[in-house]
N, C-alpha and C positions, 0 to 999 in steps of 0.2 A: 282857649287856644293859645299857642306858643304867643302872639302877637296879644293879647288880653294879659300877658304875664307880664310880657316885656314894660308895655302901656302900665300897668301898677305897678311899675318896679321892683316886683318879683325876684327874689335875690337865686334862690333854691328851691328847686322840688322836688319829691320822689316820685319817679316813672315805675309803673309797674306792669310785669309779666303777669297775666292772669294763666296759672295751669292747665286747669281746668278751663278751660273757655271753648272750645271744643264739645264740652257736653251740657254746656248752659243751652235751657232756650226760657223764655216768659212765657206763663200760661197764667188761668185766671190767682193761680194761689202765687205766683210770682214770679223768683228764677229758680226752676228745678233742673234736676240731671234728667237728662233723657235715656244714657246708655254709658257703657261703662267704656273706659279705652281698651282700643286693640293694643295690643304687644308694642312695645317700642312707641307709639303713637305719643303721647304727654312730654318726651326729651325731644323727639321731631319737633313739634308745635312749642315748645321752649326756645330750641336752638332758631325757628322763625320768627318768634318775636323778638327776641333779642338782635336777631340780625336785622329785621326792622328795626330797632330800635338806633340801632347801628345808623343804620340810613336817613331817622330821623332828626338825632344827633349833626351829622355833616349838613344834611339840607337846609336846617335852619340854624346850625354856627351856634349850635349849644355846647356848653363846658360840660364834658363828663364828667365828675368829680366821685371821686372813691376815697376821698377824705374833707374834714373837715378845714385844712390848709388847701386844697386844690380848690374849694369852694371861693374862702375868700379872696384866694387869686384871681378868681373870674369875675368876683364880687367889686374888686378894686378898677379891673378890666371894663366895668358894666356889661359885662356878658353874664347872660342868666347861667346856672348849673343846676346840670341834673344827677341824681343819685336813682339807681335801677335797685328797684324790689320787686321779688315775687309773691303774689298771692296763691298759698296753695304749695307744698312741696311732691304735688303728684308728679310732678318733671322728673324727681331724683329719681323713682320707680325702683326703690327699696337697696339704691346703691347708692352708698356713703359716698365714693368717688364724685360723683355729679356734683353734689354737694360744695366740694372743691374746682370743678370744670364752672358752675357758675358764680363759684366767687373769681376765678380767675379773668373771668367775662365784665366783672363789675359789679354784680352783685353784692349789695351790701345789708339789706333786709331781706329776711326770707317769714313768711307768714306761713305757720307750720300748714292749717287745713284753708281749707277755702269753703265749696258746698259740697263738691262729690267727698265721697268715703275716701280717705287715702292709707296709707302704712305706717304716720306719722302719728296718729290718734283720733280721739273723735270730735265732733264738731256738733255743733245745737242744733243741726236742722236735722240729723239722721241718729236713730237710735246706735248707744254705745255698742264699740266692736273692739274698744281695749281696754275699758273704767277709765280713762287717762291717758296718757301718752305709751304709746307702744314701744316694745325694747327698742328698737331704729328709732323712734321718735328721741328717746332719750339720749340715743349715740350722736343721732342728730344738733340736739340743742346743746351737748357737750362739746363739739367739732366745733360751731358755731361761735362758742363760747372763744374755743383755741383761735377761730380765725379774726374775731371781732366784728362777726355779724351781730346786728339786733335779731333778736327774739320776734315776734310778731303775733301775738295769741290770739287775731279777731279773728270773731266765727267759733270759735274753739268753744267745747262744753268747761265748764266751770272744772271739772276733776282731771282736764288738760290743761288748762291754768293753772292748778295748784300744783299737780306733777312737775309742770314749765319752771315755774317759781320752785318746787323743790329740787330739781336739778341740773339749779344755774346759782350763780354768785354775782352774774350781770344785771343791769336794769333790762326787762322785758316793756316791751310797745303792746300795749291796745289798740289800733289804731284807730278803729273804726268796728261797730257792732258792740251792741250791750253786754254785759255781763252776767249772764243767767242763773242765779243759784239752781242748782235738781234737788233740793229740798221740797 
């Protein structure tokens, strides 16, 4: 909880959009997709978390930070800051644009796949639907590059990891989920 951060004097966190979250549910093998979005549905459900997010920021008198100078300022402040990622770039829904609508938001990590299938490439839990990053994935992580987001490869198949890592020049985040070779 905000208040468990604060009490460990928690300097910084990253808050994140889950995309996908809308087609999550638990069953006995774990969290699968149940169905796939309707039209327009993943940038709706985007544009509501983040304006949660929005509200959860004021409510509890958290620093936004979109940089590493606006951190320590809040840092100096003893006010916690938070940095916005999303898990999953099904919100873009295969427009580059978006892409820039949530960095203009705050966005500053974007994790290419989450568990549903998206346009960006594939991910370990569903068999491959591009060997690797798909041409938008690649437009993707190159835009990214231009705007100074991190990279974000968990969940991703290992041959969208390499693709990731062959076309960037930045450091890329794992952040979380193992590394799976498909050898």
């Amino acid at each position: 909880t905000i208040s468990e951060m604060r009490d460990g004097g928690l300097a910084a966190a990253f808050f994140s959009v889950v995309a996908d979250s809308k087609l999550l549910v638990r069953d006995a093998k774990g969290i699968v997709v149940n169905r796939a979005f309707a039209a327009g549905e993943a940038w709706a459900d985007c544009e509501r978390q983040l304006a949660t997010f929005d509200d959860l920021v004021k409510r509890e008198k958290i620093g936004f930070a979109t940089s590493f100078g606006q951190m320590e300022a809040f840092r100096k402040r003893g006010q916690l800051a938070a940095f916005l990622s999303c898990e999953g770039g099904d919100c873009l829904e295969g427009n580059l644009e978006r892409l820039e609508q949530i960095y203009q938001r705050g966005v500053r990590s974007l994790q290419l796949v989450h568990y549903a299938q998206n346009t960006l490439g594939d991910l370990q839990t569903q068999p491959p639907a591009y060997n690797g990053l798909s041409a938008f994935g690649r437009d993707v992580v190159r835009r990214m590059d231009r705007l100074g987001m991190v990279v974000d490869a968990a969940h991703a198949a290992f041959s969208t990891v390499k693709a990731t890592v062959d076309s960037t020049s930045a450091p890329i985040l794992l952040s979380h989920s193992p590394l799976q070779s498909e050898s």
